[in-house]
N, C-alpha and C positions, 0 to 999 in steps of 0.2 A: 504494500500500500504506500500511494506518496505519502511524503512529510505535508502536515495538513497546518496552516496557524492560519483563524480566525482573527483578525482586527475588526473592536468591536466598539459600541459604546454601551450603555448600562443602559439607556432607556431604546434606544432605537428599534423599532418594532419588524423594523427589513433584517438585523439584524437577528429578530428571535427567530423569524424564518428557517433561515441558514441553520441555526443552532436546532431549531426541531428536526431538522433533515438528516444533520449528522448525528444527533439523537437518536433517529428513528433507523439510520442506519449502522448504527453502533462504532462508529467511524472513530477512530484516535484524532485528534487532535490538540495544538494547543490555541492560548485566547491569550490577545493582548487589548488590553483598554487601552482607549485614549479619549483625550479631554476635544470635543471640534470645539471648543471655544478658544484651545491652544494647540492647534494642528502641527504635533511636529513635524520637522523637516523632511525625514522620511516617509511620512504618510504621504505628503504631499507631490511627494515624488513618484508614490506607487497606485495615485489615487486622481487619474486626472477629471474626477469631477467634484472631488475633494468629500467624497462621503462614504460610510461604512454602508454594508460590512465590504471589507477586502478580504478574500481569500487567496493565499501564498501559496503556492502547489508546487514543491522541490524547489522553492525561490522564485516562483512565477508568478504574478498578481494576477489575479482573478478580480475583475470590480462588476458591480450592481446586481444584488441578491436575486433578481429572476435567473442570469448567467450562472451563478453562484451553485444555485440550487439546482439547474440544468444536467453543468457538469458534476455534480455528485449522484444527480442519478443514471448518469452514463457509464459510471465510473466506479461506482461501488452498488452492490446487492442490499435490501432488499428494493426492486420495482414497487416507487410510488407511483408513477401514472397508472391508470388503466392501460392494457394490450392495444385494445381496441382501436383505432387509429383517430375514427371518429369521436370515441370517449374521450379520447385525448385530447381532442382539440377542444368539444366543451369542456374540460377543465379547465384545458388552460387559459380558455375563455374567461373564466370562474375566475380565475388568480387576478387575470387583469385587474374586474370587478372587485376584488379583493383591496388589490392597489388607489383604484379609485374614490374605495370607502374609506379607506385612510387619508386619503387627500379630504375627504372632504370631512376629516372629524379633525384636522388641521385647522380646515377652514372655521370651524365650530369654535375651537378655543383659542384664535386666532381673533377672531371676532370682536371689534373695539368696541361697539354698541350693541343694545339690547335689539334691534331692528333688524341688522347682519347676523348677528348672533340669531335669533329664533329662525330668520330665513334661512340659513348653513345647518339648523338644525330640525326643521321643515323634510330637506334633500336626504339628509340624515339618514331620516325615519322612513323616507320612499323608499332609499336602497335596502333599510333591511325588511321592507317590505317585499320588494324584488324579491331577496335572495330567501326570504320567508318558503315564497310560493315557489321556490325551484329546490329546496331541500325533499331530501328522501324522505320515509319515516326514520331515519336514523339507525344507529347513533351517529353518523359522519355525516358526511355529504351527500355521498352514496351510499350509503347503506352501512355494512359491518368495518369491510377494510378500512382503514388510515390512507390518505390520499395526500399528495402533493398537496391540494389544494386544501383539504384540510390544515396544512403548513401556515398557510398564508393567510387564512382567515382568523386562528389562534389569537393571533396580538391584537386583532380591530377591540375583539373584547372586554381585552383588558382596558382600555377607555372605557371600556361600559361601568365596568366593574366602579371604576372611580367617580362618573359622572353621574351615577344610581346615588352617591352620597348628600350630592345636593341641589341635585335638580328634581322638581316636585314630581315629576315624572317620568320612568325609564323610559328610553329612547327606542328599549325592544317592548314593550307591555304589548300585550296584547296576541304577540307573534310564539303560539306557541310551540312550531315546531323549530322556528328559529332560538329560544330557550331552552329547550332539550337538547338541540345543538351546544351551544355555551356552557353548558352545563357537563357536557362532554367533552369539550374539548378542558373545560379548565381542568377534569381528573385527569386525564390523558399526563403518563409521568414526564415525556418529553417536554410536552408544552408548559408544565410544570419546573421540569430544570431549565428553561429557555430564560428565566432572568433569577438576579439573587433574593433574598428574603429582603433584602430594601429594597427594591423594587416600589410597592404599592407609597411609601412614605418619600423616595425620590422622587414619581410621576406627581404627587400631590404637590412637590415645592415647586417644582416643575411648571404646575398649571397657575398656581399661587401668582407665581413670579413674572407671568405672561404682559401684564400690569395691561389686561381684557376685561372684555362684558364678563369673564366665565371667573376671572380671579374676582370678581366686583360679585358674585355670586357667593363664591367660594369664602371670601373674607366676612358673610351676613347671614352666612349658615348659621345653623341655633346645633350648637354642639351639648 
């Protein structure tokens, strides 16, 4: 097996991707943090869009976790996609839509006002409306197996997880196959070692600090 080193950050959610893949393929590797608010020299030398995760492959950089997680399933055992060629492609159709719901829970607590803010969180609730009515009965995506895309979808979550704290209403209510979903991936052990036990108290200072409609929330919470 090549020499595998993950560059990573502690919140980034492309990065837990990566980390559930080589989880779920039991893959050796190692992990180095680093701070993008102080990008060193070398990163930025191996990282020409200047974002994690990078993956080093016998000293070779690998960059932007769709590639990331491609070549690991090219490359090492067990087959996450489906065979199927066609399954294949709605999945990875899936991942995109994956990508896109993380853009736009960006745009949610990015959001400088209460008007942006409710409208980014409006779009929100479409898509996981969308991905409500295209889940299986579960427990994954499709059905029993662990999928690529089940990968990807992992981390949208864990925003959920923190935004359930102080907003008068989850963002998923309602969607219940899409919450058997959530509820499965968060046991799932991979997707569970995909960040540290700070995690949940990092993402919160994280949001705090946005100095947004969502930290103007967060600071009027009734604890």
């Amino acid at each position: 097996m090549s020499d595998l080193v993950l560059v990573s950050h502690t919140l980034c959610p492309y990065v837990q991707r990566a980390m559930i893949v080589l989880a779920e393929k039991q893959a050796d590797h190692q992990r180095i943090y680093i701070d993008l608010k102080d990008k060193p020299a070398w990163f930025r030398e191996i990282s020409p869009l200047g974002k994690v995760p990078v993956l080093i492959v016998d000293k070779e950089p690998v960059f932007e976790s769709a590639v990331i997680c491609e070549f690991l399933e090219e490359t090492i055992p067990p087959q996450l996609h489906p065979a199927q060629p066609l399954e294949k492609a709605r999945h990875r159709a899936w991942i995109e839509f994956a990508s896109a719901t993380l853009s736009r829970i960006s745009s949610v607590y990015n959001a400088p006002r209460e008007a942006e803010f409710e409208r980014e969180l409006a779009d929100l609730k479409v898509k996981f409306s969308r991905l409500n009515d295209a889940l299986s009965d579960g427990p994954y995506f499709d059905g029993q197996p662990f999928h690529m895309v089940d990968a990807a979808f992992a981390p949208v979550f864990r925003y959920i997880d923190t935004f359930e704290k102080f907003l008068p209403k989850s963002p998923t209510a309602g969607l219940m196959r899409l919450n058997t979903y959530r509820t499965a991936l968060a046991a799932r052990p991979s997707v569970q070692k995909a960040v540290s036990g700070e995690y949940p108290s990092l993402l919160w200072k994280f949001l705090e600090e946005r100095g947004s409609h969502i930290s103007t929330l967060m600071a009027s919470r009734t604890v």
